[in-house]
PAVEXLO-10186 format. One record per residue (C-alpha): x, y, z. Coordinates in steps of 0.001 Angstrom, whole numbers, padded with zeros to 6 digits, always signed. Each point is the difference from the previous one (the first is absolute). Layout:
XYZ/...
END
This chain:
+011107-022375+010950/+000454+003523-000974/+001899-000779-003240/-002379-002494-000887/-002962+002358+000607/+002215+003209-001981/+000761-002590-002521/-003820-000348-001429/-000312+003882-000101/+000052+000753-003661/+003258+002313-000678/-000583+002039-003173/+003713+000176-001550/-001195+003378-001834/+000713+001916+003746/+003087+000160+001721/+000505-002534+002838/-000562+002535+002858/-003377+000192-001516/-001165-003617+000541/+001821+000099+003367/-001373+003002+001211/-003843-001862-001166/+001029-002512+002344/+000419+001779+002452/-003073+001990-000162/-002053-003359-000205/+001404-000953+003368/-000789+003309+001193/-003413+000319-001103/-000472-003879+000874/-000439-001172-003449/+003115-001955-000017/-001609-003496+000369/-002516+001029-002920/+002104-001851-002543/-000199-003247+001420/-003367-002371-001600/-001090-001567+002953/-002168+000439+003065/+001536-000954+002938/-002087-002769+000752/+000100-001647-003959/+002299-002701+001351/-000552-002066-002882/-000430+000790-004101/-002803-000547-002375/+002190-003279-000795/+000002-001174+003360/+003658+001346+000425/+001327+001222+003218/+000464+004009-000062/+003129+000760+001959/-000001+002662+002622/+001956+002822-001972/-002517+000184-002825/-003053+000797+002480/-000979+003655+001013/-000019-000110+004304/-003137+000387+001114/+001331+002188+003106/+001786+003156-001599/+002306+002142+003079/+001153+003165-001437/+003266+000682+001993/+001582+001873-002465/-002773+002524-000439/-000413+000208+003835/+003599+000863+000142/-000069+002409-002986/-002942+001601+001689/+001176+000477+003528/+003562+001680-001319/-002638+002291-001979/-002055+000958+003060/+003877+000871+001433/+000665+002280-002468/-002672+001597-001838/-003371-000473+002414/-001471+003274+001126/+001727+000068+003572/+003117-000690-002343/+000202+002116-003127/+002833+002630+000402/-000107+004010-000334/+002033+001917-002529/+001795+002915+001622/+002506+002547-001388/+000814+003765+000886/-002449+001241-001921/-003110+000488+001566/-002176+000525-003024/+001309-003163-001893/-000641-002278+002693/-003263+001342+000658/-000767-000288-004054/+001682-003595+000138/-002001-001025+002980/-003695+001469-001616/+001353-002424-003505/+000785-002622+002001/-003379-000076+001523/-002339+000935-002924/+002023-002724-001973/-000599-002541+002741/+004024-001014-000529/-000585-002253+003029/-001935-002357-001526/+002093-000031-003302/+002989-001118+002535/-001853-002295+001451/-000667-001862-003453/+003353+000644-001112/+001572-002109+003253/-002563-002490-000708/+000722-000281-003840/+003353+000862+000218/+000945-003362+002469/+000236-001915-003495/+003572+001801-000128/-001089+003315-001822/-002779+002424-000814/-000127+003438-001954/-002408+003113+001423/-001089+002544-003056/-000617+003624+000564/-002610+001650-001550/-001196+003772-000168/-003416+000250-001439/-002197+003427-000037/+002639+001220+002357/-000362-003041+002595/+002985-002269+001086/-001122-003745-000042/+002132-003036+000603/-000494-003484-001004/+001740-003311+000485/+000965-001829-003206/+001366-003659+000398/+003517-000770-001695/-001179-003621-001169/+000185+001641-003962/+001739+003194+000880/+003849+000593-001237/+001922+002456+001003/+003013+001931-001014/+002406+002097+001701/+001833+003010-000761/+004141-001354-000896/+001009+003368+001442/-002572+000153+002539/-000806-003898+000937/-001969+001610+003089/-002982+001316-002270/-002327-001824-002733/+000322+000824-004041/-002803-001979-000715/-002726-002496+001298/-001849-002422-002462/-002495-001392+000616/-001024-003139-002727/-001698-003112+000720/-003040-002493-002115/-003717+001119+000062/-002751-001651-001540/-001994+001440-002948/-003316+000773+001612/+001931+001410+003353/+001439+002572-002926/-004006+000632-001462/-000874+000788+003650/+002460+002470+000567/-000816+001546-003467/+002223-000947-002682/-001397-000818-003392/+001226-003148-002884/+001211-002202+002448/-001241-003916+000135/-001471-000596+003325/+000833-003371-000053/+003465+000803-000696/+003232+001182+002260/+001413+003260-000148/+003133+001422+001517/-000764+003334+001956/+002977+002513+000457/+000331+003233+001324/+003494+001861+000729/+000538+003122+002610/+002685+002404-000309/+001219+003191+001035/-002338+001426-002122/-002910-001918-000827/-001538-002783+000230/-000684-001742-003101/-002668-002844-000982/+000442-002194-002752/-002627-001852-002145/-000541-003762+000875/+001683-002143-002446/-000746-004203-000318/+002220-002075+002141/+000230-002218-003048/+000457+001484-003724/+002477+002385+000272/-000584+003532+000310/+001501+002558+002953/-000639+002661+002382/-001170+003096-002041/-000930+002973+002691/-003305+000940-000227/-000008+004139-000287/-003623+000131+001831/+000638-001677+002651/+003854+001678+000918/+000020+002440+002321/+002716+002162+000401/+000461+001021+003620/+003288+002084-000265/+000771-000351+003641/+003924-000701-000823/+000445-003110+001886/-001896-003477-000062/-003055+000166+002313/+000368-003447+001527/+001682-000969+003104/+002128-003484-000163/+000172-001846+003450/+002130-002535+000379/-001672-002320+003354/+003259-000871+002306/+003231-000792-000827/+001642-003043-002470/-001842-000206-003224/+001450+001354-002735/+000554+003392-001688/-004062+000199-000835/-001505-002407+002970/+001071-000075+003762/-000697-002881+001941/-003710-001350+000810/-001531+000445+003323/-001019-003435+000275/+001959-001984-002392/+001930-001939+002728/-003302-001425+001859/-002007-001807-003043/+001288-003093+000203/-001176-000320+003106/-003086+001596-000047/-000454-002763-002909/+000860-002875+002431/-002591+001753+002747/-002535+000068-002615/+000198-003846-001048/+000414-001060+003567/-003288+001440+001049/-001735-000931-002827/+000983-003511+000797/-000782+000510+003923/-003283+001010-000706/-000496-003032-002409/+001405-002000+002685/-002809+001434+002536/-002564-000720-002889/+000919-003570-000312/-000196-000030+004104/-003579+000953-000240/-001190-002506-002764/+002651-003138+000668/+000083-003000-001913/-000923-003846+000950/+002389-002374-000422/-001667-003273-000057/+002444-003480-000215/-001426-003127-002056/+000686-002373-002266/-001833+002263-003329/+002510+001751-000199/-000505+003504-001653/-002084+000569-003081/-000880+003597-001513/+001124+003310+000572/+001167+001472+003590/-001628+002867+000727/+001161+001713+003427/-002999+000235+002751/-002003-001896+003002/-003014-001419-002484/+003031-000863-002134/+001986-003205+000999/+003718-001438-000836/-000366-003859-000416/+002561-001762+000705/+001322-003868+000854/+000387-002050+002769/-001975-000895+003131/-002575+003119+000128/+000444+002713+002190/-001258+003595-000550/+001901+003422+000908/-000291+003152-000998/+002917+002309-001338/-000275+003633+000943/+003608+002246+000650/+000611+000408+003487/-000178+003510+001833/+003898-000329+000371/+000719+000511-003771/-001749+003071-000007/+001474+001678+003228/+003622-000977-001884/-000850+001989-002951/-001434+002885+001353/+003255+000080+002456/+001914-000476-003350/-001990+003289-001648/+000286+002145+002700/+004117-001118-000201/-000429+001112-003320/-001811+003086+000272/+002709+001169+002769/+002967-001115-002623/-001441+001961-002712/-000789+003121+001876/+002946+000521+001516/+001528-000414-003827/-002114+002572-000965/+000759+001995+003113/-003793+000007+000623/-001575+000669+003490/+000328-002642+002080/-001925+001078+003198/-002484-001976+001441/-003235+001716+001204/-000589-002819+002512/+003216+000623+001395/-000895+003883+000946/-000615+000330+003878/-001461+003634-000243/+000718+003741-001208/+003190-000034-001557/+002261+002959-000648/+000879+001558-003018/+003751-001575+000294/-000985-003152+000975/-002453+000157-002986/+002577+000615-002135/+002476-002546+001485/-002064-003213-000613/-000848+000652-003704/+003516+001350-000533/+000517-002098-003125/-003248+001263-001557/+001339+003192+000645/+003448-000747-001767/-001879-000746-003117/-002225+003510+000194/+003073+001747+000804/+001800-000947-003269/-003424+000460-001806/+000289+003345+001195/+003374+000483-001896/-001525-001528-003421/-003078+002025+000194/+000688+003175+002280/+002523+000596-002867/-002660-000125-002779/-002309+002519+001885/+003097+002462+000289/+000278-000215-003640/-004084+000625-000378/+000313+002755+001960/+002569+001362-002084/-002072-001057-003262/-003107+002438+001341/+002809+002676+000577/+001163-000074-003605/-003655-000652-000966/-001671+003362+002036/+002925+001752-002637/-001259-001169-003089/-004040-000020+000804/-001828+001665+002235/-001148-002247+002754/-003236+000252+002055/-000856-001546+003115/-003029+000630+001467/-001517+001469-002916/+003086+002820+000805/+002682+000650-001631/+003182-000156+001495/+003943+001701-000098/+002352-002056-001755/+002181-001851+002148/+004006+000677-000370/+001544-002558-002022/+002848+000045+002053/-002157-000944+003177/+001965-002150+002482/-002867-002949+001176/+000305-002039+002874/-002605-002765+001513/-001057+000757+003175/-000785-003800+001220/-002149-000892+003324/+000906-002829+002393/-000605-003744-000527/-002201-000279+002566/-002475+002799+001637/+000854+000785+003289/-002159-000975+002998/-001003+001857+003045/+003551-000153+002110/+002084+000628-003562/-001236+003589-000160/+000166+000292+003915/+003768-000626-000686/+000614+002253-003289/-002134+002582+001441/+002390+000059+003200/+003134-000339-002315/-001088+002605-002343/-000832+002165+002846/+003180+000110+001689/+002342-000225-003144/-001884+003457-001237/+000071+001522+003630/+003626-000386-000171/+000332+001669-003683/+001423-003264-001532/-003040-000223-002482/-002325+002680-001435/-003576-000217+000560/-000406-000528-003677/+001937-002760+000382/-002111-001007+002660/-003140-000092-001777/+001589-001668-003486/+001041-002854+002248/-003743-000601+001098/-001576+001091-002880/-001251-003299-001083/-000983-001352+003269/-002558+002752+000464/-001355+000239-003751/+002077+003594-000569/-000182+000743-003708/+001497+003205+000201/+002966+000575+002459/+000182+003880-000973/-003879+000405+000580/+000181-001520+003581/+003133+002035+001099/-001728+002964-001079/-003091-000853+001833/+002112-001329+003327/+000739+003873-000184/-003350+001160-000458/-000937-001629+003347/+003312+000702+001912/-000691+003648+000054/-003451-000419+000561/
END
């Protein structure tokens, strides 16, 4: 079903092929996937009186598993009880790196990024304006990128080139273009600038030619976007998708709901069968003021789907459902199956597969903020950054990073009893530092500055 669904989606031969598959994916993702197919769910027959088989019909009952999956990895990994700290050795820097992170509101960027980014890839751009760091998330459906031969780790370039129609162009400003007409739009960034280039007809000929006043050159030495590659497989430009495994049968779920509920439908309005010699003339229309006429001795019935067929499919979906989550390594607990207050552990045992998935997202994308943060270090060298409406030191290039993350799940009431205790005796008995102490509870107890609380743990200590 899912090739003959892909297999209507138009696939423009003037992009790349990861272009028309990544589109795919983002249809199923944004639940436009069934879009492409001409007929209503319940147009069972033609204008011609033809029957209209089931894989050309849009379900009427759409269940979004990959986007629920998608979405509850995301919560793992980037929600606000979730979203790590940057720490180093240097006070200052993390205490800069922590005011840009906030005033730049870098947790919601991540948590589009995930969410974009599940298609296999996604880029993040940085951009210093009036002194002020902001991110963004650009989707890699019409990006390109190219690496460095003798550094394959960082980007040479990013373009960015894909079709735009006339009047879109008059809207955003530009001047002699047809608004009927199609236009390719290109822009290119490099270590130096990043350059536009003058829309140019899809067909007639003509090229990119960079358009001077609209160029900026932002001479920060290195290409301000951020490549993220999702989770592992892909290729060299695309890691795998998030939720490629489970649409086939989130497909199947869809269509076998759809005809549930048309079953139910029928159930409620039956038809009369009535048995004599007439035999049938005219059209059969389903319904009870409609009847089937047929031959024989009469006799009248009427057909309606029993409630047996619809317990069956509803035990097939949830089989389904089950199948593709645990593909997808999605979580698989059952609220109705939670007695009470559960532990932090226990928590974190029954949705240990959703956690497997946020885990490696945490590779993919904990990687790419290490590489922001060291972006806004180079960045603070070049410009002068503000935060605050302040301005603030440069950061060392050479700054170290690492990402501070919290645990899966918050701790409950007998979870701090027990670190409390452990943390109590292991820094009684000069096997940890208080320091230590407080860093490992720091995001329990909402503690945005370790070095601030140790100082004022003093304060009242000699009080």
């Amino acid at each position: 079903m899912f090739d003959t669904i892909t297999g209507l989606i138009p696939r423009d031969r003037d992009f790349a092929e990861r272009t028309w598959r990544l589109d795919v994916l983002s249809r199923v993702l944004e639940g436009r996937l069934y879009d492409v197919l001409p007929f209503a769910f319940q147009d069972e027959r033609g204008a011609g009186g033809e029957y209209i088989p089931l894989r050309m019909r849009r379900p009427s009952v759409r269940y979004p598993l990959p986007r629920i999956v998608v979405e509850d990895a995301v919560s793992l990994v980037f929600s606000e009880g979730h979203f790590p700290s940057f720490d180093c050795e240097d006070m200052a820097a993390r205490d800069a790196m922590r005011d840009v992170v906030a005033e730049s509101a870098l947790n919601q960027v991540m948590l589009e990024a995930v969410l974009r980014g599940s298609v296999g890839s996604v880029a993040i751009l940085l951009r210093v304006l009036r002194g002020r760091v902001f991110f963004s998330v650009v989707p890699s459906l019409f990006l390109t990128p190219v690496w460095d031969a003798e550094a394959p780790d960082e980007l040479e370039t990013v373009t960015e080139r894909y079709k735009v129609r006339g009047a879109e162009l008059l809207a955003r400003g530009y001047q002699d273009v047809e608004p009927s007409g199609e236009y390719w739009f290109m822009r290119r960034w490099d270590a130096e600038r990043e350059t536009w280039f003058h829309p140019w007809p899809v067909r007639g000929g003509g090229g990119p030619v960079e358009d001077s006043g609209r160029t900026v050159r932002h001479g920060l030495g290195f290409v301000p976007l951020v490549w993220i590659r999702n989770l592992p497989g892909g290729d060299a430009i695309d890691g795998a998708s998030t939720f490629r495994p489970a649409i086939e049968s989130m497909i199947e779920i869809d269509y076998q709901l759809s005809q549930a509920g048309r079953g139910l439908k029928y159930s409620s309005d039956p038809t009369l069968l009535i048995k004599e010699p007439a035999g049938i003339d005219g059209d059969i229309v389903r319904g009870g003021g409609n009847a089937l006429i047929v031959s024989e001795k009469g006799d009248a019935k009427l057909l309606e789907i029993g409630g047996t067929a619809a317990q069956a499919v509803i035990e097939y979906v949830r089989t389904l459902r089950e199948f593709a989550i645990e593909s997808l390594h999605g979580n698989r607990a059952s609220p109705e199956k939670l007695s009470g207050a559960q532990s932090g552990r226990a928590l974190e045992m029954m949705n240990q597969g959703l956690i497997w998935l946020a885990d490696n997202l945490r590779v993919s994308y904990g990687g790419a903020l290490l590489r922001l943060a060291g972006m806004v270090a180079r960045a603070s060298n070049v410009f002068p950054l503000r935060v605050g409406g302040v301005e603030i030191a440069p950061i060392p290039v050479g700054t170290k990073w690492t990402l501070k993350w919290p645990r899966w799940q918050m701790p409950g009431a007998e979870d701090r009893e027990r670190d409390a205790r452990t943390l109590t005796t292991l820094a009684a008995a000069g096997q940890i530092s208080r320091l230590t102490a407080v860093k490992s509870i720091a995001d329990v107890y909402d503690i945005p500055d370790v070095s601030a609380e140790m100082q004022r743990i003093s304060e009242e200590a000699t009080r």
